[in-house]
GUMARNU-758423 format. One record per atom (N, C-alpha, C, O, CB): residue in three letters; x, y, z. Coordinates in steps of 0.001 Angstrom, whole numbers, padded with zeros to 6 digits, always signed. Glycine has a CB too. Example, Ala and Ser with C-alpha at 12.3 -4.5 7.8 and 13.67 -1.06 7.14 Angstrom:
<recs>
ala+013190-005690+007800ala+012300-004500+007800ala+013200-003300+007800ala+014236-003319+008465ala+011308-004473+009046ser+012850-002250+007080ser+013670-001060+007140ser+012900+000030+007870ser+013409+001138+008039ser+014084-000598+005725
</recs>
This chain:
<recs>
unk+000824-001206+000000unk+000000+000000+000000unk+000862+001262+000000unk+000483+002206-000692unk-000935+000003+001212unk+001736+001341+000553unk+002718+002637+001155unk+004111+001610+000621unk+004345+000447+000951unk+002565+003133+003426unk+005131+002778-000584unk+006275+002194-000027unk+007490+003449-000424unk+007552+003979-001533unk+006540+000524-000747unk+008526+003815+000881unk+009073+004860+000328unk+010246+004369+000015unk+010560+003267+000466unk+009098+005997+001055unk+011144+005104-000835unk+012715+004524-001618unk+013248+005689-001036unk+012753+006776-001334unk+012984+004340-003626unk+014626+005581+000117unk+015800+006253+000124unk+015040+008051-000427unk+015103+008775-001421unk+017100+005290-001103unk+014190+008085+001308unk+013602+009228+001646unk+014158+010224+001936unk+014467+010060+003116unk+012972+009129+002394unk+014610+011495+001518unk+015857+012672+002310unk+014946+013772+002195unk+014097+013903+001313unk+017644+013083+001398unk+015238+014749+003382unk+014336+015751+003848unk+015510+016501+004198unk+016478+015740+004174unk+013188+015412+005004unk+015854+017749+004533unk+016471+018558+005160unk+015863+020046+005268unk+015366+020536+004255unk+017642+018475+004635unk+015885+020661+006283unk+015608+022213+006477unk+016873+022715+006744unk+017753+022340+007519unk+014581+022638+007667unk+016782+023823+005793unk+017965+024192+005868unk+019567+022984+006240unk+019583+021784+005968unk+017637+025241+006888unk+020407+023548+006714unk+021349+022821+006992unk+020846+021203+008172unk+021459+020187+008501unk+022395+024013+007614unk+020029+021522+008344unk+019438+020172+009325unk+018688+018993+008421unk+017542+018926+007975unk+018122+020783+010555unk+019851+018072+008342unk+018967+016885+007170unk+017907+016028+008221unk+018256+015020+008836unk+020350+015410+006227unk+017007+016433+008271unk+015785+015652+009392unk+015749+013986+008930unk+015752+013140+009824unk+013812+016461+009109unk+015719+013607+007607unk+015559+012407+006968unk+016705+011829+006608unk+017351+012765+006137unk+014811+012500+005945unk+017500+010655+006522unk+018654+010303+005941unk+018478+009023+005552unk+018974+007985+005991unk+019758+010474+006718unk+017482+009279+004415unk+017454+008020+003544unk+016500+006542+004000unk+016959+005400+004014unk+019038+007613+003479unk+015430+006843+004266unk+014454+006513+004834unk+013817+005650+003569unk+013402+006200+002549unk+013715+007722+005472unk+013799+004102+003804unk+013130+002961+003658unk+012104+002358+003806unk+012230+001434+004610unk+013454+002493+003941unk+010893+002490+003286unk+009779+001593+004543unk+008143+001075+003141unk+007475+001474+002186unk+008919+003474+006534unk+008357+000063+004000unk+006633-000653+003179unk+006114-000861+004015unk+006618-001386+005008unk+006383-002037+002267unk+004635-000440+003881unk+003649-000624+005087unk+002579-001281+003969unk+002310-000762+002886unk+003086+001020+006114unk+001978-002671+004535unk+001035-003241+003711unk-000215-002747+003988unk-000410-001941+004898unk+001030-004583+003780unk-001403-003335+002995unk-002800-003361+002568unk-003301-003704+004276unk-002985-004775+004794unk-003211-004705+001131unk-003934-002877+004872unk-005086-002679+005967unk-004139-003486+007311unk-004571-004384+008034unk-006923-003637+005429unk-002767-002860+007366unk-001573-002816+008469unk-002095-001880+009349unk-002994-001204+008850unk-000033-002349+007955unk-001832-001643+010431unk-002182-000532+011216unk-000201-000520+011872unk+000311-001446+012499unk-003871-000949+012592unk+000211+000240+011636unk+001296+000397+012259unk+002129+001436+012810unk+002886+002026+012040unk+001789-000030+011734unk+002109+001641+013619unk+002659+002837+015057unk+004761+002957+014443unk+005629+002174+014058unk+002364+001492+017633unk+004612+004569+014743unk+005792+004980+014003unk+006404+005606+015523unk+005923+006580+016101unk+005497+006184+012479unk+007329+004965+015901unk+007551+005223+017839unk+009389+006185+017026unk+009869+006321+015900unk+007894+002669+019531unk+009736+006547+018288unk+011406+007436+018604unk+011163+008385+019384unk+010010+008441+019814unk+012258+008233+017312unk+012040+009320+019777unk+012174+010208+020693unk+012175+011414+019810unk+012560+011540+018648unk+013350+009991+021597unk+011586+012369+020745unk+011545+013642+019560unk+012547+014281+019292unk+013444+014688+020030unk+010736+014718+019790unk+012311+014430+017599unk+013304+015130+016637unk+014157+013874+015843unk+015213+013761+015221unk+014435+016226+017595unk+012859+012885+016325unk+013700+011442+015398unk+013644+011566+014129unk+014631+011166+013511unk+013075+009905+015544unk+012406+012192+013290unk+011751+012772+012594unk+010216+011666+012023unk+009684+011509+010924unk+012851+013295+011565unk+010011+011238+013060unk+008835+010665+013011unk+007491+011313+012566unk+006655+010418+012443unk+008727+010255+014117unk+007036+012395+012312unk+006203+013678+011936unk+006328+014240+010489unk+005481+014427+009615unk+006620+014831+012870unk+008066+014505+010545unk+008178+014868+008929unk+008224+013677+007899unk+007805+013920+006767unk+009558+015695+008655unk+008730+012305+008204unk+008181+011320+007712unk+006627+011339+007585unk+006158+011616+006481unk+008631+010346+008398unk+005754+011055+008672unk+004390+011351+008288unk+003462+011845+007285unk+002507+011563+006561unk+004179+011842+008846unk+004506+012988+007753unk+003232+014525+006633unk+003912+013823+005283unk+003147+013259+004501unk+003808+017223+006814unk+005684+013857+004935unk+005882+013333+003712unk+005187+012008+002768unk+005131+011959+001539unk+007028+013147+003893unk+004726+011054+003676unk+004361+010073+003411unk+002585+010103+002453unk+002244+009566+001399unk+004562+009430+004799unk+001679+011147+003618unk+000816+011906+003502unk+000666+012799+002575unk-000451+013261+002343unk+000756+012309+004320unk+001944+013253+001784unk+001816+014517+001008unk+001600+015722+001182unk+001498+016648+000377unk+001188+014473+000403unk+001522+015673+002445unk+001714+017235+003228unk+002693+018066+003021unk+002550+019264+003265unk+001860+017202+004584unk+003786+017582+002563unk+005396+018202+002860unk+006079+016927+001575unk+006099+015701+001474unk+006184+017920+005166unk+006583+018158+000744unk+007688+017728-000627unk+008738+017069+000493unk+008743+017377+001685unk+008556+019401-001849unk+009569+016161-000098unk+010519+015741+000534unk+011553+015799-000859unk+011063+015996-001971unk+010180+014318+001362unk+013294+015570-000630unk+014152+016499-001317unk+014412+015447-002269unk+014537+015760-003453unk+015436+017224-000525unk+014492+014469-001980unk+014523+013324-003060unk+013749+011528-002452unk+012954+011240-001558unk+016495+013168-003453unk+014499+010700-003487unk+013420+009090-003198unk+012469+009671-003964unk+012359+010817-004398unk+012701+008503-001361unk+011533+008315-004101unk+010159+008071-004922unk+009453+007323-003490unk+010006+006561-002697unk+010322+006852-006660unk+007795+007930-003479unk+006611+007509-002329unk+006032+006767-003410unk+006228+007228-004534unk+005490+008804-001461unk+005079+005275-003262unk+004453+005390-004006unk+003203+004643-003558unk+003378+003425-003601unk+005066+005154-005027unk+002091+004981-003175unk+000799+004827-002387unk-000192+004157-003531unk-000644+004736-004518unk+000191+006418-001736unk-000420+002712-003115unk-001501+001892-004114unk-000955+002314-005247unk-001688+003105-005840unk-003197+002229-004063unk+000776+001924-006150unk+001271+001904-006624unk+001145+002975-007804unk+001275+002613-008973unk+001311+000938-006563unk+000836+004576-007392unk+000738+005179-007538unk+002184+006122-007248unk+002467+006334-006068unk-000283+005119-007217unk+002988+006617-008212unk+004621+007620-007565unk+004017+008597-007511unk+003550+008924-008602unk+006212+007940-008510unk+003798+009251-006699unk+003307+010277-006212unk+004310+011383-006126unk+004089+012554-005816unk+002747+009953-005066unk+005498+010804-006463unk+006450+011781-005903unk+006609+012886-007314unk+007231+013948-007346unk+008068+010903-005344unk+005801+012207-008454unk+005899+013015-010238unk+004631+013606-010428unk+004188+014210-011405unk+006116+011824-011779unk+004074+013314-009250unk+002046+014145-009405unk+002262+015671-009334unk+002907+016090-008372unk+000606+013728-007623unk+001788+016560-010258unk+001435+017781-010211unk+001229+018168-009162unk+001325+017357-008241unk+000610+018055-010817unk+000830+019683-008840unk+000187+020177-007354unk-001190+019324-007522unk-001535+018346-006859unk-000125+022174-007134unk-001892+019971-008607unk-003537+019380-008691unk-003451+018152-008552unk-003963+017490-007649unk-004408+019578-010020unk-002888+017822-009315unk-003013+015815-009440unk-002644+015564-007660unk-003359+014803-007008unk-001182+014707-010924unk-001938+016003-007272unk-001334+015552-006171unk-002716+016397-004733unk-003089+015811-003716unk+000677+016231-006258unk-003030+017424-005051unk-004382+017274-004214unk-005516+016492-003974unk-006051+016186-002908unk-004898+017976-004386unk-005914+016104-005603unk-006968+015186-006066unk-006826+013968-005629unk-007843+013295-005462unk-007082+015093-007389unk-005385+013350-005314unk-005436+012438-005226unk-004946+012230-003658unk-004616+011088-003339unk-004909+011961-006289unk-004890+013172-002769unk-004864+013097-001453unk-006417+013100-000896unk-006951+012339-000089unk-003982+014253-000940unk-006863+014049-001503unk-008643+014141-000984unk-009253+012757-000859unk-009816+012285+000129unk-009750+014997-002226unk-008931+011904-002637unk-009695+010772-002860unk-008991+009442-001707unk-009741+008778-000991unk-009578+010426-004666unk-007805+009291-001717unk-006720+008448-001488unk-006451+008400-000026unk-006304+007263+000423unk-005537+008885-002249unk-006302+009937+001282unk-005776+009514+002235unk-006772+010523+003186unk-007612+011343+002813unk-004143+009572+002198unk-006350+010144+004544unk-007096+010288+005756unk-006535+010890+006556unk-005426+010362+006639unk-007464+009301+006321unk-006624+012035+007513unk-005853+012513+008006unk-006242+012883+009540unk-007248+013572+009706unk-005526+013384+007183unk-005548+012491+010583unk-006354+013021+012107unk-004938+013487+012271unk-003976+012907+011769unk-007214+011734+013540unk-004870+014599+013026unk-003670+015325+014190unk-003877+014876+015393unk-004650+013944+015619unk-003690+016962+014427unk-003121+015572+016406unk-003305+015638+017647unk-004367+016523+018352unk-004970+016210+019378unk-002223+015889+018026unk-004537+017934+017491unk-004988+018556+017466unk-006389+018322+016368unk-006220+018218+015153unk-004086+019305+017476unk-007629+018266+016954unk-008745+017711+015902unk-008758+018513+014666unk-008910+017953+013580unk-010264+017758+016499unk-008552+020273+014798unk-008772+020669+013462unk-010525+020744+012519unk-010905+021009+011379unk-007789+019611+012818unk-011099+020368+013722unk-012133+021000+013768unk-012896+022282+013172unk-012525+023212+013888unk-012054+021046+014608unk-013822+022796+012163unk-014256+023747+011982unk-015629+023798+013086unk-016647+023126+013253unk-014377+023834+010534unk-014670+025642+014040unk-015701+025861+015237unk-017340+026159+015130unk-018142+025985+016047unk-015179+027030+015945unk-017686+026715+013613unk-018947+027338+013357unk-019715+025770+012819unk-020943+025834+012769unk-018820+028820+012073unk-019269+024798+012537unk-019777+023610+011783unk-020324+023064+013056unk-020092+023612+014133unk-018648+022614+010884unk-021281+021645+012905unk-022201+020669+013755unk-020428+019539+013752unk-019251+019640+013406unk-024243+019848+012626unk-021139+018807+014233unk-019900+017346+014247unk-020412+016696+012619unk-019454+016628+011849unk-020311+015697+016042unk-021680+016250+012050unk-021712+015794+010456unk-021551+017129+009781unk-021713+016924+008578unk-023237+014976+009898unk-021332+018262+009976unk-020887+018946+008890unk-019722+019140+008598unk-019333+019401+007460unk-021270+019890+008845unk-018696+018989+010046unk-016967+018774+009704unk-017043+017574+009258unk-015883+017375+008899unk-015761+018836+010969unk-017699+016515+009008unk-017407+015146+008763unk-017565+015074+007341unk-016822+014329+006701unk-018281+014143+009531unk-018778+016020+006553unk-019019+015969+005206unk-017940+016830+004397unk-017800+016697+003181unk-020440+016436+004967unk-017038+017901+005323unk-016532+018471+004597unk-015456+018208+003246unk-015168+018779+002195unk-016266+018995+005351unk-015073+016973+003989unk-013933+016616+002652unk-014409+016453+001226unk-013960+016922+000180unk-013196+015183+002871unk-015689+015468+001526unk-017155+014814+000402unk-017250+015645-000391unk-017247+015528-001616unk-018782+014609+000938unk-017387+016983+000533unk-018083+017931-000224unk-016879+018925-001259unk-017282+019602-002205unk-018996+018883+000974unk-015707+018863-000948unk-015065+019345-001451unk-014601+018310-002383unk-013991+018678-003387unk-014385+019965-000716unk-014834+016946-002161unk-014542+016448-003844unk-015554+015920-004406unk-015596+014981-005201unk-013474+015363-004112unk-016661+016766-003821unk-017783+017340-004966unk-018222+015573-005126unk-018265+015013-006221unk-016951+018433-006831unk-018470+015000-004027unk-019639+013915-003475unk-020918+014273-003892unk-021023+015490-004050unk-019759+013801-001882unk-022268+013415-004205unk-023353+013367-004074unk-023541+013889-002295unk-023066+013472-001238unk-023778+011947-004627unk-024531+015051-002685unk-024589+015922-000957unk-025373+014577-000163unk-024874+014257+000917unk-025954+017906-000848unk-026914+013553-000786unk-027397+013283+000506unk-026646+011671+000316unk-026792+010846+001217unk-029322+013489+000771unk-026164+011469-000438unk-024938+010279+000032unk-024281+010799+001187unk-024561+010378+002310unk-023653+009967-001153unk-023311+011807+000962unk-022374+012126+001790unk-023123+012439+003289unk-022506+012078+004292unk-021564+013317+001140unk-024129+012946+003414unk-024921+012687+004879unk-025498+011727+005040unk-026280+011794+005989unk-025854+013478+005269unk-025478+010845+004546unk-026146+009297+004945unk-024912+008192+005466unk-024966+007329+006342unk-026980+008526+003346unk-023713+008618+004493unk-022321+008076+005014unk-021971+008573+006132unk-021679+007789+007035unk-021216+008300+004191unk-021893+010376+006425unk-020913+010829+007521unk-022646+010153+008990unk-022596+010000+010211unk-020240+013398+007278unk-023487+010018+008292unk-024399+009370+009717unk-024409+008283+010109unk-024878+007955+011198unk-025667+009389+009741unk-023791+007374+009133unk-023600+005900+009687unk-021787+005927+010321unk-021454+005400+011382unk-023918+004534+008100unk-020986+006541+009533unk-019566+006386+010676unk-019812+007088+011933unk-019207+006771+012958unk-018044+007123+010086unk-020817+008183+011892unk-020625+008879+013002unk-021425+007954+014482unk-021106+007891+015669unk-021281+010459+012612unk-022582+007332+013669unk-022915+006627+014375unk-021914+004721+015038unk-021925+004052+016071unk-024156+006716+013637unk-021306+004639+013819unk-020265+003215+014265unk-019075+004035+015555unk-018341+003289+016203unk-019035+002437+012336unk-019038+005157+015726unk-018517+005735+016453unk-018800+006260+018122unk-018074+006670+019029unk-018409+006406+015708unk-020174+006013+017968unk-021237+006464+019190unk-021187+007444+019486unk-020859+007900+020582unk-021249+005971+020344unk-021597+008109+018293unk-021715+009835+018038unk-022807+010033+017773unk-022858+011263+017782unk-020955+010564+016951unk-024058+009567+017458unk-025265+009034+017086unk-026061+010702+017820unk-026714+011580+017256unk-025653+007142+017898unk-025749+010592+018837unk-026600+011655+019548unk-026129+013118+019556unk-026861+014075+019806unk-026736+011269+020964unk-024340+013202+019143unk-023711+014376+018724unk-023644+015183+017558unk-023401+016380+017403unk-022790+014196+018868unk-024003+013952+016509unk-024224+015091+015080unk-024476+016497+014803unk-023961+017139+013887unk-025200+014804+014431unk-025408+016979+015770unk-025660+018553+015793unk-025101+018987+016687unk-025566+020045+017111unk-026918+019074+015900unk-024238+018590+017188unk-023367+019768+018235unk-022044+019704+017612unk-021498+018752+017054unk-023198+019348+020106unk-021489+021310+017881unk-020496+021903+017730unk-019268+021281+018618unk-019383+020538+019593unk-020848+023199+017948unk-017893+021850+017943unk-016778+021070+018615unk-016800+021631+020092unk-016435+020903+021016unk-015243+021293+017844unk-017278+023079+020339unk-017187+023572+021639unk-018120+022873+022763unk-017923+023115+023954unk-017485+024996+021538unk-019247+021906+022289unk-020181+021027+022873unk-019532+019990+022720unk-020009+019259+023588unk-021493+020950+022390unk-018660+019348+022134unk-017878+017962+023015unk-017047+017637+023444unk-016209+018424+023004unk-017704+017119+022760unk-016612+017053+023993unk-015813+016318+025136unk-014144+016208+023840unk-014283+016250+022618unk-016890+014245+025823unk-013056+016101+024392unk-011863+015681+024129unk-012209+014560+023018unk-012582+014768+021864unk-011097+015222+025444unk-012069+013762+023429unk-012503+012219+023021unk-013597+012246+021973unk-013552+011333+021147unk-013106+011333+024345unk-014743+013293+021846unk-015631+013152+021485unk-015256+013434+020297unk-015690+012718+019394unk-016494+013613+022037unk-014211+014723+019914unk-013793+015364+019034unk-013227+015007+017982unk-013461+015238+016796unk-013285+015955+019401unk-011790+013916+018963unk-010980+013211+017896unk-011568+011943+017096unk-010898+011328+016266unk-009742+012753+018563unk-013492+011476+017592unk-013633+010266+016754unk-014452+011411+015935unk-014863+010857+014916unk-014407+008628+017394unk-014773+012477+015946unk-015281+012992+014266unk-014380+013104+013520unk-014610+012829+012342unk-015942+014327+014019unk-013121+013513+013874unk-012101+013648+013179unk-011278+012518+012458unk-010505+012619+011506unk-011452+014241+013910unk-011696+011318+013245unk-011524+010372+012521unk-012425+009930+011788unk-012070+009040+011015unk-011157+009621+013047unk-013473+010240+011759unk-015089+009847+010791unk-014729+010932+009551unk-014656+010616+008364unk-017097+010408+011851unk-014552+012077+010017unk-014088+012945+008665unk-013189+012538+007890unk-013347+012675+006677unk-013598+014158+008881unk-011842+011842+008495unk-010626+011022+007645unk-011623+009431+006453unk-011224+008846+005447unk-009177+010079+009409unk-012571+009329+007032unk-012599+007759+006607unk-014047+008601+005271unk-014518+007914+004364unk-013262+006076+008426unk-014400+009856+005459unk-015670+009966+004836unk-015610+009803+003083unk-016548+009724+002290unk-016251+011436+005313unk-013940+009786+002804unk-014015+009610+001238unk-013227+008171+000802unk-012739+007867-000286unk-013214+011028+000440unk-013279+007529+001861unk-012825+005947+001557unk-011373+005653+001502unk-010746+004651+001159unk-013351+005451+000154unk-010955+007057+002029unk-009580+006663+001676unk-008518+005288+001830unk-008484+004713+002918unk-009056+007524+002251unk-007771+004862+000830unk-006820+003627+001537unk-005932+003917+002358unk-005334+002959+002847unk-006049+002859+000695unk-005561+005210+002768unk-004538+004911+003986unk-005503+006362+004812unk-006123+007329+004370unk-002260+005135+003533unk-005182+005818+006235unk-005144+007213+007298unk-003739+007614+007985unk-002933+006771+008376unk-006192+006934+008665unk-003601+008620+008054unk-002451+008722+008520unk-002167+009592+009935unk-001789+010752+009768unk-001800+009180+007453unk-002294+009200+011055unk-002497+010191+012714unk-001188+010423+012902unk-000181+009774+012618unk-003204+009341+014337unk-001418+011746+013577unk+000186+011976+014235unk-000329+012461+015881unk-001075+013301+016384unk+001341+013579+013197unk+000442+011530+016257unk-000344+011466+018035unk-001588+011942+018332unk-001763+013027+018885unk+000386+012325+019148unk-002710+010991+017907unk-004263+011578+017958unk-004706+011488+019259unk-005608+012223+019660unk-005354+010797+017050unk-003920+010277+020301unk-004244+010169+021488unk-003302+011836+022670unk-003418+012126+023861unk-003711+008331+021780unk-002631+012365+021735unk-001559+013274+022535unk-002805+014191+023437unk-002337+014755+024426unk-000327+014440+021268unk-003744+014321+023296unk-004527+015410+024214unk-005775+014617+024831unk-006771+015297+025081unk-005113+016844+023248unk-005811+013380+025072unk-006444+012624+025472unk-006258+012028+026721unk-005120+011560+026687unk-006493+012011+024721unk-006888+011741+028063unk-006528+010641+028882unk-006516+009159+028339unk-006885+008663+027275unk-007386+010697+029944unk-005941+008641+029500unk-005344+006902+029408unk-006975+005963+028576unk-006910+005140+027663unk-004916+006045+031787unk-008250+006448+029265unk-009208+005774+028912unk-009976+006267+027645unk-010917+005597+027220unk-009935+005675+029973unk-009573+007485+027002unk-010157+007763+026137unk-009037+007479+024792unk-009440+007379+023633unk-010734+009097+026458unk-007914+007398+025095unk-006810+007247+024284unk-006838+005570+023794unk-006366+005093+022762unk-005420+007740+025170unk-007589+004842+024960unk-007728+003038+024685unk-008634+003225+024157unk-008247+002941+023023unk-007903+001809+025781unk-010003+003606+024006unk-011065+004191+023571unk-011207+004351+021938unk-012073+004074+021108unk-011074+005411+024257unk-009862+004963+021920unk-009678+005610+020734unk-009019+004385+019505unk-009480+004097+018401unk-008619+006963+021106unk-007908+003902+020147unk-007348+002673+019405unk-008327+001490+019192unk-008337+000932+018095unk-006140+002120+020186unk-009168+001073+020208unk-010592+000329+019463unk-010713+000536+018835unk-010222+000007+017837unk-011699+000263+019605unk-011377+001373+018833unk-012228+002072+017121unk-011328+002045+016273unk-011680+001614+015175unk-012826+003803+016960unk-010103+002403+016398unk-009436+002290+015308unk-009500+000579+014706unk-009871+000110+013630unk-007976+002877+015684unk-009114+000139+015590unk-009421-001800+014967unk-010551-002198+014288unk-010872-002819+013275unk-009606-002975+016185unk-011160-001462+015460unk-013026-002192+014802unk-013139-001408+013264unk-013714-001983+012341unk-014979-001401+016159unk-012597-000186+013104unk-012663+000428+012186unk-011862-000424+010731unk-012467-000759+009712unk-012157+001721+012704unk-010755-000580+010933unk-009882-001504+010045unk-010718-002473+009727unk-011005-002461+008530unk-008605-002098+010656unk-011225-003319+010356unk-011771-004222+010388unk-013191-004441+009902unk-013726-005550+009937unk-011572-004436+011346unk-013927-003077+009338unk-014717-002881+008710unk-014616-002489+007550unk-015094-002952+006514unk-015231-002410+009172unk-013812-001386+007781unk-013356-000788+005848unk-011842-001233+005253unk-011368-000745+004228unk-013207+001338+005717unk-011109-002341+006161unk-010094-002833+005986unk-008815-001414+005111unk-007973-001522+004219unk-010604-004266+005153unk-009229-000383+005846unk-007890+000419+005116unk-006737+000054+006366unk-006670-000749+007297unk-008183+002537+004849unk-005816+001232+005752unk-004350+000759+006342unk-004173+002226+007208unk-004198+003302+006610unk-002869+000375+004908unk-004017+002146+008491unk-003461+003271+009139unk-001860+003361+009347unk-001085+002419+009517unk-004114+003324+010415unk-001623+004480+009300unk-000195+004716+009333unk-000042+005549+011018unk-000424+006719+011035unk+000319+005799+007768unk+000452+005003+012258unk-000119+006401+013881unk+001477+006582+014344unk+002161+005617+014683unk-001512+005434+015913unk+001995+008017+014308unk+002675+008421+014944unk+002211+008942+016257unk+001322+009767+016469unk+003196+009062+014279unk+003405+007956+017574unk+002822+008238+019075unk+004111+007819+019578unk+005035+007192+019060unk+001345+007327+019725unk+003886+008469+021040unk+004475+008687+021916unk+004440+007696+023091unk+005231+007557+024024unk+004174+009767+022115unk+003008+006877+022708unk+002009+006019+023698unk+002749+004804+023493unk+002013+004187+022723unk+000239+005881+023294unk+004016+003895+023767unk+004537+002259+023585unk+003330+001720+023820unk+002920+001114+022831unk+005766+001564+024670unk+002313+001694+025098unk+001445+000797+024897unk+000269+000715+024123unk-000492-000249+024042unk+001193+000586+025775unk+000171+001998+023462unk-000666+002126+023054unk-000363+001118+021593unk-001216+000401+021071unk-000957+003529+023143unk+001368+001318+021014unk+002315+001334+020024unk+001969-000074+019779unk+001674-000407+018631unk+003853+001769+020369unk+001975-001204+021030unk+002634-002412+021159unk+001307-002936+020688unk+001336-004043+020150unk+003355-002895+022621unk+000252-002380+020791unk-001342-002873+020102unk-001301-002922+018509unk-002319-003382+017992unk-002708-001630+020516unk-000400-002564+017754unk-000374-002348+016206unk+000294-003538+015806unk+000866-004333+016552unk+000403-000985+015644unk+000161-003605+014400unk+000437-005211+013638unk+002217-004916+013992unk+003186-005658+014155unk-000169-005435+011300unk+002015-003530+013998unk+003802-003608+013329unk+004555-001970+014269unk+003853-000988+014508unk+003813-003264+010701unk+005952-002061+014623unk+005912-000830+015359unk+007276-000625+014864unk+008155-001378+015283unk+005596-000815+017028unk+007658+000602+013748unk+008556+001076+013143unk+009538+002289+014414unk+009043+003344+014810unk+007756+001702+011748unk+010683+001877+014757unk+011558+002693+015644unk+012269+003580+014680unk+012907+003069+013759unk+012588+001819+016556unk+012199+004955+014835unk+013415+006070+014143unk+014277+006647+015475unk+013959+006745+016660unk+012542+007681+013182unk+015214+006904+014918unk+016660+007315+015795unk+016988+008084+014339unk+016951+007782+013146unk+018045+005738+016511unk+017353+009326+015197unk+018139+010164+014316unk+018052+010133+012825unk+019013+009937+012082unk+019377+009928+014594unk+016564+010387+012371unk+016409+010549+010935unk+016213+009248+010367unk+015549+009210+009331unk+017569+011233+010290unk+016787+007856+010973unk+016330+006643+010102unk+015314+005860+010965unk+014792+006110+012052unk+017628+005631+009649unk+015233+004999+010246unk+014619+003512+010796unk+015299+003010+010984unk+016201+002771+010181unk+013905+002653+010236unk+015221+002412+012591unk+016304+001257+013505unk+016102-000061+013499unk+016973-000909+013691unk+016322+001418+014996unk+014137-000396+013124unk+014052-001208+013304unk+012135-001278+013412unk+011569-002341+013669unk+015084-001436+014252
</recs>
C-alpha cells in the first residue's frame, strides 16, 4: 500500500531524513515510535503529502506520487488519504456531520450520500446523539472520533495520525485505538499512527523505531 525509496528531507542545513526505507502493507495498522526530533512527523506529513521531501520516490496503491502535479497531487490526497492530528482541526462554526461531510463535499460527493455516510460512521462511532453539536459542545474524546469519521468519509486507503491520542486521557486514548481496529476491520484500510504512547504502540500489527532521521528497526 505505502512504499518509500531512500527518503531525504532537510531544512535548511538540518537533514531531518537520511534516507528513509519503509513498506507498510494493505489494511496494516502500524505505530511509528522514537524520541523527539527522530523525525517521526516529517516522515508522516511526507508520506501523507503534506510536505515535498528532497529526493526518493513515495508510491501509495502503486501510484509515484512523488511526479504528481500540485492538482493531481491534491486530487489524489482528498480521494486516497485520511488525516487526524493531535490537534482535531475542527471547523468551530460547523455541527460534528458537517466537519465530517466536509472533505465529500469538497470532492464534490453526491450531498445526501455524503450525509447518509458521515451518519452511519458517526454513528459506528457512538456519536449518534452528537451530530448537531459543535466542537465547543464535546468532550476531548468526542472530538478526535469525528475527526476520525471525517478522515474515513471519502474511503480513503490509507489514514495517517500523528499522536491523535496526545490530548487525550489513558481511557479515552484506549477508547480511541478500538475504534481504530473495529474500524480496520470494517473498511479494511491501512493506518499509518505516529505516538508517543509504547502501549498504546505495542497494540499495532507492526511498530517502526526512528533514531536520528532513520529507521532502527
Amino acid at each position: 500500500m505505502i512504499k518509500g525509496e531512500n527518503i531525504k528531507k532537510s531544512f535548511g542545513d538540518l537533514q531531518v531524513l537520511k534516507g528513509i526505507d519503509v513498506e507498510i502493507k494493505k489494511s496494516e495498522i502500524v505505530s511509528i515510535v522514537g524520541a523527539s526530533g527522530a523525525g517521526k512527523s516529517t516522515l508522516l506529513q511526507i508520506l501523507g503529502t503534506l510536505l515535498k521531501h528532497d529526493s526518493g520516490d513515495i508510491f501509495i496503491n502503486e501510484v509515484n506520487v512523488s511526479l504528481l502535479k500540485d492538482k493531481q497531487l491534491a486530487k489524489f490526497r482528498n480521494e486516497n488519504l485520511g488525516f487526524v492530528f493531535q490537534f482535531h482541526h475542527l471547523l468551530p462554526e460547523f455541527t460534528a456531520l458537517e466537519n465530517v461531510c466536509l472533505p465529500a463535499f469538497i470532492g464534490k460527493k453526491n450531498k445526501k450520500e455524503t450525509i447518509d455516510k458521515a451518519k452511519e460512521l458517526l454513528s459506528l462511532l457512538h456519536l449518534d446523539s452528537r451530530i448537531t453539536h459543535k466542537p465547543n459542545e464535546l468532550s476531548g474524546g468526542e472530538k478526535q472520533r469525528v475527526a476520525i469519521a471525517r478522515a474515513l468519509i471519502n474511503d480513503p486507503a490509507v489514514i495517517l495520525a500523528d499522536e491523535p491520542t496526545g490530548n487525550l486521557d489513558s481511557t479515552n486514548s484506549m477508547e480511541l485505538y478500538d475504534f481504530i481496529f473495529k474500524l480496520r476491520e470494517k473498511f479494511n484500510q491501512t493506518f499509518v499512527i505516529v505516538s508517543h504512547n509504547m502501549k498504546l504502540a505495542d497494540m499495532s500489527d507492526r511498530i517502526l523505531t526512528m533514531q536520528d532521521g532513520k529507521i532502527i528497526m
